[in-house]
Residue, then its C-alpha position, 0 to 999 in steps of 0.5 A: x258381936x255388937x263390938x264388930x259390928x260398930x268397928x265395921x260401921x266405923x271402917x265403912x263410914x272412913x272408907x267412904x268420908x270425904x277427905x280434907x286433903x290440904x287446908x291452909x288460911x293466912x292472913x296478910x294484912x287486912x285480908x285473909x287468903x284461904x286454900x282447901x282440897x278435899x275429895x269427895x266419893x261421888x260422881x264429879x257431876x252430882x258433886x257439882x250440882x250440890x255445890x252450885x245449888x246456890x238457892x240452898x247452900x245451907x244444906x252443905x253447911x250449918x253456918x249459912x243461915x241464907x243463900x239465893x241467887x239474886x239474878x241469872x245473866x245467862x247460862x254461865x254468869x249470876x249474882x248470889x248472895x249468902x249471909x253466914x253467921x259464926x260464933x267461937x267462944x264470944x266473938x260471932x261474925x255475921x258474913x255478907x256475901x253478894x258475889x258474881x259466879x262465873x261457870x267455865x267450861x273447864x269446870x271452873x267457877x270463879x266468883x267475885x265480891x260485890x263490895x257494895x252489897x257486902x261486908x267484905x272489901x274485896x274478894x275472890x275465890x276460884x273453885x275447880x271440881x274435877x273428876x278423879x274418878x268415876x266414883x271420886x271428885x277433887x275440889x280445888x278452892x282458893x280464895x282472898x277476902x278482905x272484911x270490911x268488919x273488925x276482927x281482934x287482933x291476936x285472937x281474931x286469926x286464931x279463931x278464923x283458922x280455928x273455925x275454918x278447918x272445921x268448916x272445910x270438914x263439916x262442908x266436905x262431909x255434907x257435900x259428900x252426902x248431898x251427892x250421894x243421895x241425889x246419884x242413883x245406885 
């Protein structure tokens, strides 16, 4: 009977978990060009409300030691900042985001590096979180940065990759939560 109730658990846990429908990262380069979709069960609008709290980002995912807000233009346009730390094997990365945040009314949010406030050269991410249903969200993000750090060569894209498929997991998983305890049953 125990043995049940765990394979039920573990069927009610897949049929609610959010989903990494496609997940890719390449590099050219010095740059580094990542695209992920993930579907989110939640409502679009609790989903975007996670993932616009820029004061707690951290929340969504362990590797983002800070996230704030540094100035609000207006409504639709911010300055954020994040600091994120990451370790693989021996080799850890410290990632110094001060980017712009654009809100569009299409549900867009496109953000842009500050690369004198940053550690990155340049970079850009375009995010679309749109509902597929009323109890089902698409998060849309592409994205290409370029470190202003060193990253080892031959071993450094494996680890990126390596490091970004779990974190694309582990943030679709948060983000899926976060939504679900801020949407009342």
């Amino acid at each position: 009977m125990q043995r049940l109730w765990v394979v039920l658990a573990a069927l009610a846990f897949t049929a609610t978990a959010s989903e990494v429908k496609q997940a890719s990262i390449q590099f050219v380069g010095k740059s580094y060009h990542y695209r992920f979709n993930l579907e989110i069960h939640a409502p679009v609008e609790a989903v975007r409300k996670v993932v616009t709290d820029y004061d707690n980002l951290d929340r969504i995912n362990d590797d983002i030691v800070q996230s704030d807000v540094l100035e609000r233009y207006d409504e639709r346009r911010l300055r954020r900042r994040m600091w994120l730390k990451h370790c693989v094997f021996v080799f850890c990365f410290d990632l110094y985001f001060v980017e712009d945040v654009e809100h569009f009314d299409d549900g867009t949010i496109t953000t842009t590096v500050v690369p004198e406030l940053s550690n990155f050269r340049r970079g850009y991410s375009n995010w679309r979180i749109e509902s597929i249903s009323a109890t089902t969200t698409r998060i849309t993000v592409e994205a290409e940065q370029e470190p202003a750090f060193w990253i080892p060569p031959v071993i450094g894209p494996f680890i990126f990759k390596r490091a970004f498929l779990k974190e694309v997991r582990e943030s679709g998983i948060n983000i899926e939560r976060e939504a679900n305890r801020a949407t009342p049953e």
